[in-house]
N, C-alpha and C positions, 0 to 999 in steps of 0.2 A: 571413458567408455569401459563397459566390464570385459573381462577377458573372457575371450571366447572358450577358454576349459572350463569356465564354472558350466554347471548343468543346474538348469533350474528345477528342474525334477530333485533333486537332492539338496538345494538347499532352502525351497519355499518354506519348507517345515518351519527351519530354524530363523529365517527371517521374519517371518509372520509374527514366531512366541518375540524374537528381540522388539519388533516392533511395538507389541501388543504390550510387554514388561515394562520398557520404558517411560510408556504411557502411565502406567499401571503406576509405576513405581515415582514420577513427580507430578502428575496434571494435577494441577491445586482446586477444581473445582466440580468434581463429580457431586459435590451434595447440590451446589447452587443452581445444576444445570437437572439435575434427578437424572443423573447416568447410570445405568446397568452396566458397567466395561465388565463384566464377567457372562453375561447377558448376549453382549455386542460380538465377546470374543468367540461362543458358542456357535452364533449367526455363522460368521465369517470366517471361520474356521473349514465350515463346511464347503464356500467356494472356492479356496484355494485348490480343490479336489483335480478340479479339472485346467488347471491352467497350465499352459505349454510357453509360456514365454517371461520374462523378467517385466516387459514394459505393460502386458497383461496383470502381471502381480500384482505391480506397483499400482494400478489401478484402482483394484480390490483393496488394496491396500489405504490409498487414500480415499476411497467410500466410505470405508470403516473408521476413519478417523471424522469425515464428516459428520458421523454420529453426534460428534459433541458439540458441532453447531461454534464452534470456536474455529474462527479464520487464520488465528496463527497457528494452529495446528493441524502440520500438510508434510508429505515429504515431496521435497525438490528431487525427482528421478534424474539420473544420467542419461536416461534418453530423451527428453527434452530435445525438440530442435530448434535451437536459438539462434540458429542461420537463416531464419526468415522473420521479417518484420511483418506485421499487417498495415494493409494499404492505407486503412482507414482507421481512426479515433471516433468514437463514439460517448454519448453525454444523455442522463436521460433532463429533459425539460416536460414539467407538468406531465407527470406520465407517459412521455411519448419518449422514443428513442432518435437524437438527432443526429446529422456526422456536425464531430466538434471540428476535428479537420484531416486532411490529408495528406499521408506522407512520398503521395506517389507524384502530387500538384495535377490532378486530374483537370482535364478543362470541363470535364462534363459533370462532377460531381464534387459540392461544393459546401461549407459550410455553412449548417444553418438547415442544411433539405433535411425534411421526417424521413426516415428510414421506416418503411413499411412490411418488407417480405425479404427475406434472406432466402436463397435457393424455395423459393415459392410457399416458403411455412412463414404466417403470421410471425412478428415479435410476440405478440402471445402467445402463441404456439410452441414459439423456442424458449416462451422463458418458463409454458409451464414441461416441457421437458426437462429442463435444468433445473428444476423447482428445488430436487433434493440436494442439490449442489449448493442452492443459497438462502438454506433456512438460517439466515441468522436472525440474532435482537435488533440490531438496527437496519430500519429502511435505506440508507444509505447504504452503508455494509452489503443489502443485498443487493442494490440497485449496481455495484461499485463491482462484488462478484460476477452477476447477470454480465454486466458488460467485458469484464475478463474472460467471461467462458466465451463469450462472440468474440472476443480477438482471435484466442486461440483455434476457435473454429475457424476465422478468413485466413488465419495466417498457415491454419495448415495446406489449403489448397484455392483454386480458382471456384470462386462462387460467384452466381447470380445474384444480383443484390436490384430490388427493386425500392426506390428513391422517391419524395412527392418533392417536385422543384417549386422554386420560388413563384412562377409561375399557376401554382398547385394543379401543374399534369404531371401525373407519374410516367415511370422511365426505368425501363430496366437494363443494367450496365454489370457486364462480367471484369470484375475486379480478381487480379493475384496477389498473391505473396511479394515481397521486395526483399530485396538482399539485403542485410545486415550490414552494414560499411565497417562497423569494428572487427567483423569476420574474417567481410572480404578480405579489408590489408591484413589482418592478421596473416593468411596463409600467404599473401604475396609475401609479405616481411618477414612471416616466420617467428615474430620476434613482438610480443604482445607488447613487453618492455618500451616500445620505442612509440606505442600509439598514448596518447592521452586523452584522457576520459576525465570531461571537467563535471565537477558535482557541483559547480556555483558561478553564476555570472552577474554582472553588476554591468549598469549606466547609470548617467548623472541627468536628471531631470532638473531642471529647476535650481540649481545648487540642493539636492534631495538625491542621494545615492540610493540607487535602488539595486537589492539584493536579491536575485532567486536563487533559492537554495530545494536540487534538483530531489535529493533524500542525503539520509543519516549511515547509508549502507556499508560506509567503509572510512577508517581513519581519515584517507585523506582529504576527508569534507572539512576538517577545523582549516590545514592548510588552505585547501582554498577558498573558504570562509575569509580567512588572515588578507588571502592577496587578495580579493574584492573590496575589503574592507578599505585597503594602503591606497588601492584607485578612487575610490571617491572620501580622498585625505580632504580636512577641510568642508567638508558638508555637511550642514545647519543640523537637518531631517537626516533619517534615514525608513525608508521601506523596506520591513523584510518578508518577501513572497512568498509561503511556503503551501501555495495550492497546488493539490493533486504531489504532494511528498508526502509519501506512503510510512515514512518511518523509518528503521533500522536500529543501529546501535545505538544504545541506552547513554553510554559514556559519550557516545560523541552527542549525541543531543543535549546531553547536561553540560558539555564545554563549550558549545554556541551560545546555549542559554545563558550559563555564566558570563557570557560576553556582553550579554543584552541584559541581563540583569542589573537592578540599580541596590538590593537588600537582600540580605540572606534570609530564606525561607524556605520551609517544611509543604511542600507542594501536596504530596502522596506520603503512604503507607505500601509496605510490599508485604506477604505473608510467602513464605513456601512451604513445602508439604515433602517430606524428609521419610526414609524408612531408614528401620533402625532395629538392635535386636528384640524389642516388643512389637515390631510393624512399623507401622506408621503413625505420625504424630505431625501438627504446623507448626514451626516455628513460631516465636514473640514478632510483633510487626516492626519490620525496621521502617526508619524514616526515610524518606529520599529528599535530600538535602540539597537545594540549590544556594552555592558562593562564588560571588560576585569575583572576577578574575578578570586581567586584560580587555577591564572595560570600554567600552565604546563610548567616545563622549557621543551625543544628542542633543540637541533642542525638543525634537519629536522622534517619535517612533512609531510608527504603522505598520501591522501585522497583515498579509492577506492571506484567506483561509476560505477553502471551498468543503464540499460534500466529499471530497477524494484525500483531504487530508487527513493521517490517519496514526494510529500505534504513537509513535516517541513525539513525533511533529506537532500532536495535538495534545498528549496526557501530559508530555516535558515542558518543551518550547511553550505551546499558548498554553496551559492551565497555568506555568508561571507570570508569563508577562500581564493574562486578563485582568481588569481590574486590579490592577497595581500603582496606576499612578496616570494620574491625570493626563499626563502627556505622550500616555501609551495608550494607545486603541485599536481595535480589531475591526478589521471591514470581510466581508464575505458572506458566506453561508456557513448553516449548521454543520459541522466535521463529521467524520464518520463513526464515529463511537465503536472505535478500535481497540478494546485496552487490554490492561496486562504486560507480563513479560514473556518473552519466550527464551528459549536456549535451544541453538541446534548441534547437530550429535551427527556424524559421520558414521557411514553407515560402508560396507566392505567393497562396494564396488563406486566410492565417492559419492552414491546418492548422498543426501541431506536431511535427514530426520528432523523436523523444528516441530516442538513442544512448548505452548504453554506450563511454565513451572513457578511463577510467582503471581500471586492474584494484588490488586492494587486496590486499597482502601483510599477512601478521600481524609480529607482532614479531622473529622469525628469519627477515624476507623468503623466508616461504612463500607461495604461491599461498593463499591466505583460502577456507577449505573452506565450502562454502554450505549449512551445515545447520542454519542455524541456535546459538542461545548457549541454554544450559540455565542457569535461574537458582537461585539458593541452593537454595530452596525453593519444590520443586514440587507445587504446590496447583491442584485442578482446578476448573470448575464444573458439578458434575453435574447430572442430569437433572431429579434431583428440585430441587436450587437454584434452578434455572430456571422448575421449577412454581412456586414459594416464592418467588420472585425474592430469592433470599439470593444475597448476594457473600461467598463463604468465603474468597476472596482479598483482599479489602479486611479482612476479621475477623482475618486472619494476621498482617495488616500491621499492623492496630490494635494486634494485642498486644504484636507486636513491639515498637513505640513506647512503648508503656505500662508495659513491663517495667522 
């Protein structure tokens, strides 16, 4: 949290140009996107005029970078409150918005119900207020945005949420915010050190180990990558989950992958975009190299991959494994066509600055189309699954395996 001597009157100024330079000085793709950032900074220059607060700034701030229609480029403010969860998970099906589930085990509101009216305003209503929030290329991407900004919205306060049950009578239910359990103890314990925070769980199906791998956000996903892997020692198949994993670290994604991989191969291209004492210039495109490392034996291997899978999970992990070998295959749906690289930048009161600063060519050093990868086999989970709480894409996978 920022100290309470800075005064934001005195330093909007300068945070605004740092934010604004940074951009300025790596985002690799103002031609591809037809950015005006000299344009944008003129705009938004002018609102900073009246602003009395930091988490107000920060606002403006990330409006302004919304400009570019590039979802990894946002800053993580220190005001954030991360002390409350949202009650509910949300999922859009055939256009509609459904609860995928709940984290409160509500009796009355259940997986599977259309979500109709949030404090009395249509989903269409709320999503065309948020409209300029989720101009992105892919309809996934915005569908995946749209749904983030409605967490954030329940998780800040108690809302009205109107429901259509299984039944199809609607029903309206005041849902809150929930506590955060990693918080909680934290302040009982004091002592962050002593909670653990697992990024990968594993059971054994069928002699068929199966892996969810939660995201890429932090080193210690290969470790326990590693000890899921030693628990289903001895099994035939293996399944690795990586639906609704948003991405993260680039190195840790390529040390999974190298685990799963069977050949070394040139998956992508990265370009960056560099100033220098004539300006600015891109660099030559490096390769990105995936080798085969502490490999995993197999018989099979099955990938699952939904619309929420996104950034390293899907341009790493699945562009390498797709179409690589007969006895690798993808079940799910089309990903979110997330790509690129980012890099974040610390910023004086620990916000987080993350900037796209390498753009990702495909194998023909093409510009990397953002629509997303479509996997072998596309398996949905419908409405009814969801009542049922059946996984017809883990069942695909199984058979897969067991064949």
């Amino acid at each position: 949290m920022i100290n309470n001597n800075f005064n934001v009157h005195n330093l909007k100024k300068d945070i605004f140009t740092t934010v604004w330079e940074k951009v300025n000085d790596v985002y690799p793709l103002f031609y591809e996107r037809k950015i005006n950032w000299h344009e944008i900074r003129n705009r938004y220059k002018e609102k900073i005029n009246n602003v009395n607060s930091f988490p107000d700034l920060y606002d403006i701030l990330n409006n302004m970078l919304l400009q570019l229609r590039d979802p990894h480029t946002k800053i993580y403010s220190s005001y954030t409150n991360n002390e409350k969860l949202p009650p509910l998970i949300f999922t859009f099906k055939e256009n509609d918005l459904y609860v995928y589930y709940t984290l409160n085990n509500s009796p009355t509101i259940k997986p599977g119900m259309k979500v109709s009216k949030i404090d009395g305003l249509s989903i269409e209503k709320h999503m065309e207020k948020m409209r300029y929030k989720i101009n992105f290329t892919s309809l996934n991407m915005r569908n995946n945005a749209f749904e983030s900004e409605l967490i954030k919205y329940i998780k800040s306060k108690s809302v009205n949420i109107e429901v259509i049950g299984h039944n199809d009578k609607a029903s309206i239910h005041n849902i809150s915010p929930i506590d955060n359990p990693i918080l909680v103890n934290k302040k009982l314990s004091n002592n962050i050190s002593t909670l653990e925070i697992k990024y990968c769980n594993s059971r054994i199906i069928d002699n068929i180990g199966y892996i969810k791998i939660h995201n890429f956000s932090n080193k210690k996903v290969i470790s326990d990558f590693q000890e899921e892997v030693y628990k289903c020692k001895g099994c035939a198949s293996f399944i690795i989950d990586i639906r609704s994993n948003s991405g993260g670290l680039i190195d840790v994604a390529k040390e999974i992958t190298s685990m799963l991989s069977m050949q070394e191969k040139v998956i992508l291209y990265k370009i960056s975009r560099k100033k220098n004492v004539k300006g600015y210039k891109y660099e030559k495109p490096k390769p990105i190299v995936i080798r085969p490392k502490n490999s995993i034996k197999y018989k099979k291997l099955a990938i699952l991959c939904n619309e929420k899978t996104s950034s390293s999970a899907e341009y790493i992990l699945l562009n390498t494994l797709i179409h690589s070998s007969n006895n690798i295959k993808v079940f799910g749906t089309k990903t979110a066509g997330f790509a690129h690289e980012a890099t974040r930048y610390t910023l004086f009161d620990k916000s987080i600055l993350q900037v796209t600063t390498s753009k990702y060519l495909d194998k023909n050093k093409v510009l990397l189309k953002e629509d997303g990868i479509s996997p072998d086999y596309i398996v949905k989970i419908s409405i009814d699954d969801l009542i049922k709480g059946r996984d017809t894409v883990l069942d695909c996978a199984i058979e897969f395996c067991t064949k």
